[in-house]
N, C-alpha and C positions, 0 to 999 in steps of 0.2 A: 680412158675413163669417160670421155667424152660422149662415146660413137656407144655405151651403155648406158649412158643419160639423157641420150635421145631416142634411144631403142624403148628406156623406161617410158619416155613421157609418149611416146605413139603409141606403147598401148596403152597407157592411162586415159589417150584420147580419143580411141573406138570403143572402148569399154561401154563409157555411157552412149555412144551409137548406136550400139549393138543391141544396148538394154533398151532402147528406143523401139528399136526396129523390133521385138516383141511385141509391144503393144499388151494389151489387155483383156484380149484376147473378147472372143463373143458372148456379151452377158444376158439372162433373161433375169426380165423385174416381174416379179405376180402384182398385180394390180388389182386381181380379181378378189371377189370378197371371201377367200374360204384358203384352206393353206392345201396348196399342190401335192398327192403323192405321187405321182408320175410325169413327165412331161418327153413325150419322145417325138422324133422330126423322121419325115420321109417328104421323100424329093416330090414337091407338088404334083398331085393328082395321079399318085401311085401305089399309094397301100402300102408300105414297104416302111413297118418302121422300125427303128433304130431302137436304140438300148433308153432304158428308161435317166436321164437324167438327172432326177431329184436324187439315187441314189449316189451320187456326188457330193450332197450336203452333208454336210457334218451328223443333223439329225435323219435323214434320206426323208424329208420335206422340205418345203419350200413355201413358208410362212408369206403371209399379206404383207407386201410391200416391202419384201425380202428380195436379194439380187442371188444368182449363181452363175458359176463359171459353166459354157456347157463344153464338153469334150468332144474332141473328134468332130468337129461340125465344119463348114468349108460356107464360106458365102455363097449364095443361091436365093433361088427360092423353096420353101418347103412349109408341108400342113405340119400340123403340131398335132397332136393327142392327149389331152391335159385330163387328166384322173385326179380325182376328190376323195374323202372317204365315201364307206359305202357303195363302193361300182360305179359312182355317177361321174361319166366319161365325155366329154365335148372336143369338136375338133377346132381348131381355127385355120382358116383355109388360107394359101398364099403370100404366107409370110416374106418380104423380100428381107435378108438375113446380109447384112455386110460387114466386111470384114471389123475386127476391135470396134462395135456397135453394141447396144445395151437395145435387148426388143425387149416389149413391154406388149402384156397378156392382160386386156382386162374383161371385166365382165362383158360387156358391147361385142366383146371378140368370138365371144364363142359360142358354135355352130353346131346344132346336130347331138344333140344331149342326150342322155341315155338316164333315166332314172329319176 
């Protein structure tokens, strides 16, 4: 009885370790004044972009001063591609991305407009 009351309580007490060592994973905050339909990452200074990430949102936007989880992303560095309504698209260059970090996009940020 013993030797499964110690078996219980070791894992009761990686549980929350474990849950730790997830973390929160990489969040983006729009800062900018207008609400995001797109925002996709490619490895700094390579054209190469990835899946659109707003559609992860519940409404696949990503309202002013709104946070989202983004998927599949690895710490790095990488540009961003953030789309608006209406086609008007900007880059933000050189994002350093680390790990369960919250980046934050704001107007000031963004490079190379379209529209």
């Amino acid at each position: 009885m013993r030797s499964v009351r110690a078996v219980t309580a070791i894992i009761l007490s990686i549980v929350p370790i474990a849950a730790l060592a997830q973390g929160k994973g990489i969040r983006l905050w729009n800062l900018t004044s207008a609400t995001m339909t797109g925002f996709q990452l490619s490895p700094a200074g390579q054209n190469s972009w990835g899946p659109n990430q707003t559609l992860n949102d519940k409404d696949k936007e990503l309202d002013h001063d709104e946070r989202l989880k983004l998927n599949g992303v690895e710490p790095g560095r990488y540009d961003a591609k953030v789309s608006y309504a209406g086609d008007r698209q900007c880059i933000v260059r050189d994002l350093d991305i680390k790990a369960d970090a919250v980046i934050s996009v704001a107007d000031k940020d963004l490079k190379d407009c379209t529209k």
